[in-house]
Structures are given as structure tokens and as C-alpha cells.
LOVO-723072 format. One record per residue (C-alpha): residue number from 0; residue in one letter; y negated, z, x negated. Coordinates in Angstrom, 2 decimals. Each point is the difference from the previous one (the first is absolute). Example, Ala and Ser with C-alpha at 12.3 -4.5 7.8 and 13.67 -1.06 7.14 Angstrom:
<atoms>
+-----+------+---------+---------+---------+
: seq : type :       y :       z :       x :
+-----+------+---------+---------+---------+
:   0 :    A :    4.50 :    7.80 :  -12.30 :
:   1 :    S :   -3.44 :   -0.66 :   -1.37 :
+-----+------+---------+---------+---------+
</atoms>
This chain:
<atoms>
+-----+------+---------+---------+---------+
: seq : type :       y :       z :       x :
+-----+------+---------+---------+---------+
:   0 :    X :   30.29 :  -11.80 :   10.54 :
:   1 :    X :    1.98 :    2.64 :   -2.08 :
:   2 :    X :   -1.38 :    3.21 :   -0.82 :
:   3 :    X :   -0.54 :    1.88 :   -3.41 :
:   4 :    X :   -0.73 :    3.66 :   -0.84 :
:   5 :    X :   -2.42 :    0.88 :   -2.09 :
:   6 :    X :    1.96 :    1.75 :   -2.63 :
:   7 :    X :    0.94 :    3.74 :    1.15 :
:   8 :    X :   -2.83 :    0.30 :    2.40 :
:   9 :    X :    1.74 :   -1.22 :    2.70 :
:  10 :    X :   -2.65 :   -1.95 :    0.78 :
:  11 :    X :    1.58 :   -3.30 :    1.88 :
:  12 :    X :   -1.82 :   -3.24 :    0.20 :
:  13 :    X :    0.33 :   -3.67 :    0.15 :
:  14 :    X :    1.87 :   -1.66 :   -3.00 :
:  15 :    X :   -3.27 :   -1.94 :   -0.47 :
:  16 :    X :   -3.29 :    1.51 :    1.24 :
:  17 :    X :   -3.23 :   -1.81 :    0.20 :
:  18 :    X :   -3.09 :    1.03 :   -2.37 :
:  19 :    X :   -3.13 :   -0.68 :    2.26 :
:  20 :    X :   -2.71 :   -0.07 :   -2.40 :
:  21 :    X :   -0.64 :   -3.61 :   -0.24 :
:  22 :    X :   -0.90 :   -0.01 :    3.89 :
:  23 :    X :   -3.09 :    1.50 :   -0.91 :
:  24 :    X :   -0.66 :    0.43 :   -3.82 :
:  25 :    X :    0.60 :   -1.33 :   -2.92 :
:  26 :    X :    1.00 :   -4.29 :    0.42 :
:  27 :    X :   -3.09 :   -1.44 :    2.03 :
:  28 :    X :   -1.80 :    0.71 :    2.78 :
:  29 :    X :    1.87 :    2.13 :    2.32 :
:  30 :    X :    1.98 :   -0.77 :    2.77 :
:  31 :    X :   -0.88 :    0.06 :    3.60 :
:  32 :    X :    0.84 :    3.04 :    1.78 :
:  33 :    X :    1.94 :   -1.67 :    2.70 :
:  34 :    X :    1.52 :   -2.25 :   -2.43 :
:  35 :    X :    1.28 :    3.52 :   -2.30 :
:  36 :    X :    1.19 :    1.51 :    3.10 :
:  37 :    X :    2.34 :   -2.63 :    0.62 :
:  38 :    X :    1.39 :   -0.67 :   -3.41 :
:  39 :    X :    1.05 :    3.98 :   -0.26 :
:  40 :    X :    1.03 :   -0.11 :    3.96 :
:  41 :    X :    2.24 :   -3.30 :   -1.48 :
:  42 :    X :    1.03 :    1.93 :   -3.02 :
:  43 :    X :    1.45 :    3.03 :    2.61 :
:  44 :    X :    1.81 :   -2.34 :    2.10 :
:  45 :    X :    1.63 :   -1.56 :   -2.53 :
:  46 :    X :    1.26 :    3.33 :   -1.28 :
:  47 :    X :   -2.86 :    1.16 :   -2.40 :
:  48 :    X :   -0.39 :    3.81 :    0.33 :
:  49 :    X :   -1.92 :    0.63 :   -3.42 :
:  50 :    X :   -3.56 :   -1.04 :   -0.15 :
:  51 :    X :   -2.15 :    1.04 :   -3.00 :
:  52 :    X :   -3.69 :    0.92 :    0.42 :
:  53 :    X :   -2.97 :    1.57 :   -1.74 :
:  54 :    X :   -3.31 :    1.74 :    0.50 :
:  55 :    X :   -1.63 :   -2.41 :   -2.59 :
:  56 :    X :    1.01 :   -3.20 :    1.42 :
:  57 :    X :   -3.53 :   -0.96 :    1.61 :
:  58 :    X :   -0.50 :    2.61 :   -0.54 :
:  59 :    X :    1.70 :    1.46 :    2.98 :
:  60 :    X :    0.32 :   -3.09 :    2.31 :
:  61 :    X :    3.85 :   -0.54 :   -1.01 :
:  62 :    X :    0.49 :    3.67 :    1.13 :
:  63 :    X :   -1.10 :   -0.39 :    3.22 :
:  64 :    X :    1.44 :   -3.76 :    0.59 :
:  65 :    X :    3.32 :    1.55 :   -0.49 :
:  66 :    X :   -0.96 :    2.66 :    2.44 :
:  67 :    X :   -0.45 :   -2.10 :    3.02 :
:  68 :    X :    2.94 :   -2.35 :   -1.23 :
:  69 :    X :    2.74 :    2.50 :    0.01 :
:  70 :    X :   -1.52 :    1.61 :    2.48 :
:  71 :    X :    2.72 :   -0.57 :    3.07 :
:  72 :    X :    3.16 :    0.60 :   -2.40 :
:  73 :    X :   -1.42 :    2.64 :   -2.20 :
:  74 :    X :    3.04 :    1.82 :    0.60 :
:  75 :    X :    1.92 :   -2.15 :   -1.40 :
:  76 :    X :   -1.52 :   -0.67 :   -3.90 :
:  77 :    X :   -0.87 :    1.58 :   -2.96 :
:  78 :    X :   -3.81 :   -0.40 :   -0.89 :
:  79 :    X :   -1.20 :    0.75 :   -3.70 :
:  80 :    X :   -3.22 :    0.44 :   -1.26 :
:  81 :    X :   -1.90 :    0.97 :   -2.81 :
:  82 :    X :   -3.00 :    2.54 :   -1.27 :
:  83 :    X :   -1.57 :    0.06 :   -3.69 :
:  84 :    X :   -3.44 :   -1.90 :   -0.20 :
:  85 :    X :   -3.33 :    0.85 :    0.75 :
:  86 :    X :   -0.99 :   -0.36 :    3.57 :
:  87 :    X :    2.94 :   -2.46 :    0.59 :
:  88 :    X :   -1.59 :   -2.60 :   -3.07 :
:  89 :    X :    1.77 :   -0.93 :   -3.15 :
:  90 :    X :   -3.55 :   -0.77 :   -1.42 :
:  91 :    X :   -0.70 :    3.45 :    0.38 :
:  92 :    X :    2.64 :    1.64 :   -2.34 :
:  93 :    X :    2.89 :    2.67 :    0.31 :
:  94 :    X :   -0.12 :    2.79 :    2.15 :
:  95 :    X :    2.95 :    2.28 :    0.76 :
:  96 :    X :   -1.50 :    3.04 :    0.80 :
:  97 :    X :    1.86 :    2.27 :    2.32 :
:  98 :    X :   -3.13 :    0.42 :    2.78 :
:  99 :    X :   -0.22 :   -3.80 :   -0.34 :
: 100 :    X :    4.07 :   -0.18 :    0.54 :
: 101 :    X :   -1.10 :    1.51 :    2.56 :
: 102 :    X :   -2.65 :   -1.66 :    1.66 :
: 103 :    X :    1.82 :   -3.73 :   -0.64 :
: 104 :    X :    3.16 :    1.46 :    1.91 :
: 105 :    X :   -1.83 :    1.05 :    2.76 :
: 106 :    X :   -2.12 :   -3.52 :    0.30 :
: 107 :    X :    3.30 :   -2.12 :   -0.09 :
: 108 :    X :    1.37 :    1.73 :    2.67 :
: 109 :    X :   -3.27 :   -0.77 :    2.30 :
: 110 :    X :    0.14 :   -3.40 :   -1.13 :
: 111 :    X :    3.80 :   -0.45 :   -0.14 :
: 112 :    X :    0.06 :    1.43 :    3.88 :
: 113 :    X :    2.78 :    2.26 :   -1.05 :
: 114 :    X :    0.79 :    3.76 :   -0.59 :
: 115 :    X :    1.96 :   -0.72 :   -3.10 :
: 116 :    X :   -0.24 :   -2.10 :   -3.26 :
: 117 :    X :    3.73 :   -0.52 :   -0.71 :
: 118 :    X :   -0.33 :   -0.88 :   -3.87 :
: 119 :    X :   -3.59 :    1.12 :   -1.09 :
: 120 :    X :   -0.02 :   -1.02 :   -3.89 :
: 121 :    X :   -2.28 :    0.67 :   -2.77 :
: 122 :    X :   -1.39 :   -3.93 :   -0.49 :
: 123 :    X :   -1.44 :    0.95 :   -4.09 :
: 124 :    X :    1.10 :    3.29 :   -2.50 :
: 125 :    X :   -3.70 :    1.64 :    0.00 :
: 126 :    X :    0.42 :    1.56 :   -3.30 :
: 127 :    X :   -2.71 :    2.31 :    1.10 :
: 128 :    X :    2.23 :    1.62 :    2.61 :
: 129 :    X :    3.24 :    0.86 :   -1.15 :
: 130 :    X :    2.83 :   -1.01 :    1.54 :
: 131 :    X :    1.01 :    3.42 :    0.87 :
: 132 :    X :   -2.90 :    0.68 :    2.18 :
: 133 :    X :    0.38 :   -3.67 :    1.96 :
: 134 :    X :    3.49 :    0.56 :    0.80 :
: 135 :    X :   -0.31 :    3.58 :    0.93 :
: 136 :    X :   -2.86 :   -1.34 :    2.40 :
: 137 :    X :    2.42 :   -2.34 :    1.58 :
: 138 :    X :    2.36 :    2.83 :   -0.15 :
: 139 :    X :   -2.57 :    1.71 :    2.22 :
: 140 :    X :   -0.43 :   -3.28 :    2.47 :
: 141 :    X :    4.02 :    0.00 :    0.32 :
: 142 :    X :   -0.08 :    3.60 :    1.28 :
: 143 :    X :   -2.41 :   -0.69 :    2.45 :
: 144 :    X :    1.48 :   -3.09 :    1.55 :
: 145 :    X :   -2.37 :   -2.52 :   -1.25 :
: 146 :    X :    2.07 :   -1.88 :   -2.30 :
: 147 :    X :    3.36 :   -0.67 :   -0.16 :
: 148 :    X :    0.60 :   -0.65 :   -3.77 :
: 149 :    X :   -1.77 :   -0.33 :   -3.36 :
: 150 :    X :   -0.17 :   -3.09 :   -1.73 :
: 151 :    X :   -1.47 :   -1.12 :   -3.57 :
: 152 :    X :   -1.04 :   -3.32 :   -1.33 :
: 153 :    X :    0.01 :   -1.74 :   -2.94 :
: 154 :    X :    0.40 :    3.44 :   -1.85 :
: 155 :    X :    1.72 :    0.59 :   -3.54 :
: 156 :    X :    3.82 :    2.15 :    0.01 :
: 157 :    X :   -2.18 :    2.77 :   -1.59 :
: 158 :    X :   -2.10 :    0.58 :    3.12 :
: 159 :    X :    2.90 :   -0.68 :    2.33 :
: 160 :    X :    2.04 :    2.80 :   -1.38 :
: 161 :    X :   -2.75 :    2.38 :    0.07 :
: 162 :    X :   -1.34 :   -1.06 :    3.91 :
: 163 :    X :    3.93 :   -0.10 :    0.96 :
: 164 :    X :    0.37 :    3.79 :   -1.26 :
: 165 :    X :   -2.74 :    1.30 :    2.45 :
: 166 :    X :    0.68 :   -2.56 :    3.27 :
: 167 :    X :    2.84 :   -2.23 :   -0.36 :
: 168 :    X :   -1.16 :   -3.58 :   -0.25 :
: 169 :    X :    1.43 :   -2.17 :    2.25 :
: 170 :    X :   -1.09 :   -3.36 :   -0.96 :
: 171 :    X :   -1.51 :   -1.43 :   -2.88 :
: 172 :    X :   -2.43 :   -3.09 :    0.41 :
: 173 :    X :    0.03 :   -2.27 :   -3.17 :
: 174 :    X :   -0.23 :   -3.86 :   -0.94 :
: 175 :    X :    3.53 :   -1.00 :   -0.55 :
: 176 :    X :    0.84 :   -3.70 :    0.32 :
: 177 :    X :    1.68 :   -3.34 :   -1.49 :
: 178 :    X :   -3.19 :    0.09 :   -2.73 :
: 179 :    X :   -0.73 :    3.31 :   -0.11 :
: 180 :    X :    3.34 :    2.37 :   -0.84 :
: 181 :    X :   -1.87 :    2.54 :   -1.82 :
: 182 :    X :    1.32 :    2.64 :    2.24 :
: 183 :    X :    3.41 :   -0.60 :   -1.64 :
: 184 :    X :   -0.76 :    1.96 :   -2.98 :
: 185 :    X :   -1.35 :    3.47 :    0.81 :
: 186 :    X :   -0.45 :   -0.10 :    3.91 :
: 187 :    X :    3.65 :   -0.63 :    1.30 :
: 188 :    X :    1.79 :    2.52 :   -1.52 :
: 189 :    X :   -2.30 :    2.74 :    0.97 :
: 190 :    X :    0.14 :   -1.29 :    3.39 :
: 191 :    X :    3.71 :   -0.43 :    0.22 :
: 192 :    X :    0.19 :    3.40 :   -1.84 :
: 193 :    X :   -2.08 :    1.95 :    2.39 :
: 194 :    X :    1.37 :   -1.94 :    3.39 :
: 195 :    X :   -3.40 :   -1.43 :    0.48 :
: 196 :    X :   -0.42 :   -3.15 :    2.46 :
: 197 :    X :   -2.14 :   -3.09 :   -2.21 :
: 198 :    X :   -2.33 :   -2.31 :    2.26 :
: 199 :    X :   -1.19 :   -2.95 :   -2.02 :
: 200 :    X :   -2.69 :   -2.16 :    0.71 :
: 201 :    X :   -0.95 :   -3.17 :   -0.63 :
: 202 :    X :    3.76 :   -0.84 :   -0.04 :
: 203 :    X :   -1.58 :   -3.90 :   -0.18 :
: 204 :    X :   -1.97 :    0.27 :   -2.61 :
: 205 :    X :   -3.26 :    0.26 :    2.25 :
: 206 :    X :    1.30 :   -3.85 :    0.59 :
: 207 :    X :    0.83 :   -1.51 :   -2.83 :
: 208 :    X :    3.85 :    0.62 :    0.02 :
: 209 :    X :   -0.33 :   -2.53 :    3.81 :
: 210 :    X :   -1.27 :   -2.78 :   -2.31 :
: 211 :    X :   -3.00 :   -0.66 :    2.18 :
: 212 :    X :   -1.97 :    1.01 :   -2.56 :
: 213 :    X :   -0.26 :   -2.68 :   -3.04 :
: 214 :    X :   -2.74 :   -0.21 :   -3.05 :
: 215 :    X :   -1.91 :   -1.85 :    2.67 :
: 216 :    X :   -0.65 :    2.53 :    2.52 :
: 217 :    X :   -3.21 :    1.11 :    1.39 :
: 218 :    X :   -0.42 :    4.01 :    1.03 :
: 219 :    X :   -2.77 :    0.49 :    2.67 :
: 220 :    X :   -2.73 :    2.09 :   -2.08 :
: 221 :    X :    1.10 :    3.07 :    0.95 :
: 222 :    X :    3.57 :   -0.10 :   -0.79 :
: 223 :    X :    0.83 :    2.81 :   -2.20 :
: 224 :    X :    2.55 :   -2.88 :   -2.03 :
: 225 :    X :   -3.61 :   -1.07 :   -1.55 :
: 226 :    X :   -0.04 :    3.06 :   -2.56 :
: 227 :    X :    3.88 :    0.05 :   -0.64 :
: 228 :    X :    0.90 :   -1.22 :   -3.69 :
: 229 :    X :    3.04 :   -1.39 :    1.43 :
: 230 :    X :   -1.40 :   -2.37 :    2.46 :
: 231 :    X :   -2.91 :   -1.49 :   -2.45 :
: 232 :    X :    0.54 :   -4.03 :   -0.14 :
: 233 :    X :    2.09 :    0.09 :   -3.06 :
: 234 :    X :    2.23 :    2.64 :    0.85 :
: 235 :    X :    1.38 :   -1.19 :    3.08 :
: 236 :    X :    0.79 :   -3.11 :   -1.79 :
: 237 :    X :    1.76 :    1.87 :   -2.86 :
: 238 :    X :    2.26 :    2.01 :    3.04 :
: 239 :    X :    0.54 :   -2.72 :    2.43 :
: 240 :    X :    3.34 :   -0.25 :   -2.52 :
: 241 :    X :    1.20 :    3.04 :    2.09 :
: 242 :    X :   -1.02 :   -1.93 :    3.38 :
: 243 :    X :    2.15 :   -2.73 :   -1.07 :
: 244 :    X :    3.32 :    2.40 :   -0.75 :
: 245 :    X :   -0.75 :    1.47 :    3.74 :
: 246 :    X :   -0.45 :   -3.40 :    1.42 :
: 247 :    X :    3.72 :   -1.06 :   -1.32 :
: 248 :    X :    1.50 :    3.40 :    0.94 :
: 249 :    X :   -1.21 :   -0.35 :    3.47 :
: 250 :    X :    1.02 :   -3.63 :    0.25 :
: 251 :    X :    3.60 :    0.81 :   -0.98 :
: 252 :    X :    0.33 :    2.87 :    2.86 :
: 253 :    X :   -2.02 :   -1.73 :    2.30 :
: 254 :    X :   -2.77 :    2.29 :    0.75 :
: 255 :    X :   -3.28 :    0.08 :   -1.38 :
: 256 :    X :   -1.59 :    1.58 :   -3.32 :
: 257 :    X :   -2.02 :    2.95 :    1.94 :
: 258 :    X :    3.25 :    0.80 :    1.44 :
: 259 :    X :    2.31 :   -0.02 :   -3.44 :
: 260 :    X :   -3.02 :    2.40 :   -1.80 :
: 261 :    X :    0.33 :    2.76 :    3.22 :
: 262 :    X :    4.05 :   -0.20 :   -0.21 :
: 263 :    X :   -0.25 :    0.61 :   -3.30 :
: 264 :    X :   -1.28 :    3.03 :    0.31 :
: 265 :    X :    1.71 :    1.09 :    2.83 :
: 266 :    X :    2.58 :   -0.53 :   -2.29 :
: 267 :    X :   -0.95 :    2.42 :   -3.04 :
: 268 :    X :    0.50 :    3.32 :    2.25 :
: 269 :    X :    0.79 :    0.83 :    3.37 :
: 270 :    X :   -3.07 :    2.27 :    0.24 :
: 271 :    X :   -2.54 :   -2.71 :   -0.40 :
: 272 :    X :   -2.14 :   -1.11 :    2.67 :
: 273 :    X :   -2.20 :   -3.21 :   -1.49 :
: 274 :    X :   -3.23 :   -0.34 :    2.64 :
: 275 :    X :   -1.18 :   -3.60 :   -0.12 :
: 276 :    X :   -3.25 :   -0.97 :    1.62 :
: 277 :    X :   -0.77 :   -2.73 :    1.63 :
: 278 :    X :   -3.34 :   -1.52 :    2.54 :
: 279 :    X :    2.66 :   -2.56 :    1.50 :
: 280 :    X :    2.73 :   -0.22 :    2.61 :
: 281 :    X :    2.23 :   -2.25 :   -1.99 :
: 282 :    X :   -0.23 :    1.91 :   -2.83 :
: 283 :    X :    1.21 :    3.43 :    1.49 :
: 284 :    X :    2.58 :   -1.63 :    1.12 :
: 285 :    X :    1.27 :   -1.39 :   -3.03 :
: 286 :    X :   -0.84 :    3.34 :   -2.05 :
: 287 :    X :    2.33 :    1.87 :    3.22 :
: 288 :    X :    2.71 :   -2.86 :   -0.57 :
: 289 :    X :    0.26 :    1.05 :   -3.39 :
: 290 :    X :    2.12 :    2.99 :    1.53 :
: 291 :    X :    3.20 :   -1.77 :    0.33 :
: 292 :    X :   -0.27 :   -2.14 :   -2.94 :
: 293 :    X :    3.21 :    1.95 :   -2.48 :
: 294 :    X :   -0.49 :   -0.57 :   -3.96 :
: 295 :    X :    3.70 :    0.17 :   -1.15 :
: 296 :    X :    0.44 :    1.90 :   -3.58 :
: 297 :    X :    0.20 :   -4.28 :   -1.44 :
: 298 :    X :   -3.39 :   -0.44 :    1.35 :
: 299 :    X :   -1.49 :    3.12 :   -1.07 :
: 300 :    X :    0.70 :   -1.34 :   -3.43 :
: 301 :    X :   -1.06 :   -2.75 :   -0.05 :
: 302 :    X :   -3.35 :    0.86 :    1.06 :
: 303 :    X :   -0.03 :    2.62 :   -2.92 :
: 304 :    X :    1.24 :   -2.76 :   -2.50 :
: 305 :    X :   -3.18 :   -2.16 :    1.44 :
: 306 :    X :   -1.98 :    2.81 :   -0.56 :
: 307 :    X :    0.69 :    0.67 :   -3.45 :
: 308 :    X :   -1.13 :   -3.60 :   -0.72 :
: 309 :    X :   -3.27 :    0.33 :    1.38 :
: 310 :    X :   -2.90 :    2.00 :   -1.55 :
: 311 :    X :   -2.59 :    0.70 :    2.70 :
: 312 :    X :   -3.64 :    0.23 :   -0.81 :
: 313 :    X :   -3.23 :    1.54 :    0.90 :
: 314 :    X :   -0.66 :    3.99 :    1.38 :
: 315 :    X :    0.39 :    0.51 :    3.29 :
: 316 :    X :   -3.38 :    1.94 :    0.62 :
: 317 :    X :   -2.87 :   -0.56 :   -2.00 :
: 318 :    X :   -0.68 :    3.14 :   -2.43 :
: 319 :    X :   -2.21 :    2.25 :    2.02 :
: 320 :    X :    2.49 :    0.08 :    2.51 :
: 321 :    X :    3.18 :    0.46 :   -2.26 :
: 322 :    X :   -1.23 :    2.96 :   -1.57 :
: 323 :    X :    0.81 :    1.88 :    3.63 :
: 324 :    X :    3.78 :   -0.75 :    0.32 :
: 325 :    X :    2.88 :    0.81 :   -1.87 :
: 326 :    X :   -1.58 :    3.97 :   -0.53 :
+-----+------+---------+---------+---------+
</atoms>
């Protein structure tokens, strides 16, 4: 696996890292411990060294599987993790108060069964808190050996400026995929500008960019895809035009669709770090392959010619929950 830094922060990691959430939270019932610790002890030996975490996934349960998984090689990877909600639940609102900073830091370590959070971002802009006072907290962590580096996530260029001028940011934390380029426009400059490292998740399109996922499909009840826009019946239909362009791509190179939407953006900037998630063996290793799949210049535009053909439909949170990003 090749390594990336994370803009100037020197921060090193695995070309593709692995965002753990959907072991525990989010897609379903949650895995089985065992069965977590083996996919992230498969994702290390096959040259993962990046794996994405948070306090609220459980809550807390994705924290501490990652614990015990990296456990013997901790050494030898970069763990992030996140603060900013209410006793660990999203349900529960914003909260990016230094003393709770704080107190979240000093949790994830216990549970993480480590002395340092390498990234530690900001998972939601609090615009109760400013921005000043979060990153001089982390500021404060940094000093005392308890993180490593700051991160942000899904924040607007406004607030990364301003949290960048008080503790350099090292990594910002954002959607950014085949059917979501939104970043593009105000994100990406400020980033490249200010030499800061961009982590994008759901690189897949929380799926639908695999083509498993079809008008058809049936979540499990708890599947946060339930109260996205863009996965209601009709507007997976409307997009599957996009599946279809990925599915001919992919057939031409001879790899698959998942694998075409993370070279892609490996492909956009050499300080990108996409963190697919995955449940299944023979997924991670098809995400990992996507490593050594090389978009020449041709194919990058021919995938942007596709694109510009293709209108894609539907939000991609439902509106409680898009009023938190983009501050």
C-alpha cells in the first residue's frame, strides 16, 4: 500500500484508510466483536494504517472495538477520532465545549487503550463554541501529548481559516465522492491553499456507487439510508444512470465500480486519503485493490464528460441533519 501525507502536517498514512463506523453504527445491527477485530486486523495486514473512529458510533462501542483491534500493532497506525455531541449521541445535539473537549479526549484514550489520539477532529461546527476556543483546546491537548493533530469535519472554508490560524488543521473530514463533488467549489482551494490533508468519506456513496444497491433494496430498520432523500425508492432509480457510467468504466479497465469511484479520487490530489467502510472481507479487499488501479488524464475525462450528462438527485442528509455541515 502507498502512503499519503496529510497536507503539511506531516502526518503519513495509508493511501486508503478504513472508516470503521459501520462495524458498529449506523448500517444495521452491529457487527460481532470478534468478527470487527478481524476485518481491521485484515485491513492492517494488507497495508491499511488509517482507521477512522468516533465517540458517537454506539455510542462508544466502535471506540473501543478499534482499541482491542489495533491493539498488538498500535505502533504502527494512525487512529482518528472525534468529539462534538452530547454524551457521545447525535440525538442529543452539539456540544464543543472546551471542559467537554476535554472530558471526550480523555475517555477515548481509556477506551482506545492508547496514550495518544493521533487525529482528534471536531465531528460538527457547534456554533455555540467558537472555533477559536475548540482549536485552542486542542491546541492545549497537543502540548500535553494527548493528541497528535487537529482535525475538522464537514466544516465551511470560513471556519477552517479561522480554526487553522489558532492550531493548524491537519485534516479536514468532508463527503467528497463520484455523486457528491460539492467540496470542489469552496473546500479545495482552501485546503490546497492552507496545505491541509482532506479525508473523505463515504467515497462509495454509502453503497450505491458498488451497484448493490438498486430501487429494490431493503435497509434493515435501522439503517441510517432510511431518512436520506437520496436513497428514497424513486431516487435511486433516477441515479442508477450514474451506476451504469461506473459499471462501463470499470468493465473497460477491468476492475470493479467501488474501485474506479476510490481511484478517482485518489486521483484529484495527492493529499487525499478516501476511508471506505466496509462489514466484509471481500469488500476491503476490493476497496484496498483500488490502490493500484492508475486513471490516466483520457480516463479522468471521460468520467467528467459522463458526469456532466448526469444530473443526480435527492439530499444527502435529511434537513435536520444538513443544517450542521457546511458551517
Amino acid at each position: 500500500m502507498q502512503k499519503r501525507k496529510l497536507g503539511q502536517s506531516g502526518l503519513e498514512v495509508s493511501a486508503i484508510g478504513l472508516g470503521c463506523m459501520g462495524l458498529s453504527y449506523g448500517y444495521g445491527p452491529a457487527t460481532e466483536t470478534d468478527q470487527g477485530i478481524r476485518l481491521i486486523r485484515a485491513a492492517f495486514a494488507r497495508g491499511v494504517t488509517f482507521f477512522d473512529t468516533a465517540e458517537a458510533y454506539g455510542p462508544f462501542a466502535n471506540e473501543e472495538l478499534v482499541g482491542e483491534a489495533v491493539a498488538p500493532f498500535r505502533d504502527e497506525v494512525v487512529i482518528a477520532t472525534k468529539f462534538g455531541f452530547t454524551d457521545g449521541e447525535v440525538a442529543k445535539g452539539l456540544d464543543s465545549r472546551p471542559e467537554h473537549i476535554r472530558a471526550v479526549a480523555e475517555a477515548s484514550l481509556k477506551r482506545l487503550k492508547t496514550d495518544r489520539i493521533d487525529l482528534f477532529y471536531q465531528h460538527r461546527v457547534d456554533p455555540n463554541v467558537p472555533i477559536e476556543d475548540v482549536a485552542g483546546t486542542v491546541r492545549d491537548l497537543i502540548r500535553e501529548g494527548k493528541v497528535k493533530h487537529f482535525g475538522l469535519s464537514e466544516a465551511g472554508a470560513e471556519t477552517i481559516r479561522r480554526a487553522h490560524a489558532v492550531q493548524p488543521v491537519a485534516a479536514l473530514q468532508s463527503e467528497y465522492s463520484l455523486w457528491w463533488r460539492e467540496p470542489e467549489q469552496s473546500v479545495l482551494p482552501v485546503l490546497e491553499e492552507l496545505g491541509i490533508g482532506f479525508v473523505p468519506f463515504s467515497p462509495l456513496g454509502k453503497g450505491f456507487l458498488t451497484g448493490a444497491i438498486d430501487e429494490h433494496t431493503a435497509f434493515a430498520k435501522d439503517d441510517f439510508r432510511n431518512i436520506v432523500p437520496r436513497f428514497s425508492e424513486d431516487n435511486r432509480k433516477a441515479n442508477a444512470g450514474l451506476v451504469d457510467v461506473l459499471g462501463n468504466l470499470a468493465a473497460a479497465k477491468g476492475v470493479t465500480r467501488a474501485q474506479i469511484a476510490i481511484a478517482w479520487l485518489l486521483a484529484q490530489r495527492p493529499w487525499i486519503v478516501p476511508i471506505p467502510g466496509t462489514t466484509k472481507l471481500n469488500r476491503l479487499e476490493e476497496n484496498v485493490g483500488a490502490a493500484t488501479v492508475e486513471l490516466a488524464r483520457q480516463d479522468l475525462s471521460v468520467i467528467d464528460e459522463a458526469l456532466r450528462q448526469i444530473t443526480i438527485v435527492g439530499d444527502r442528509y435529511p434537513a435536520h441533519l444538513q443544517q450542521r455541515v457546511g458551517r
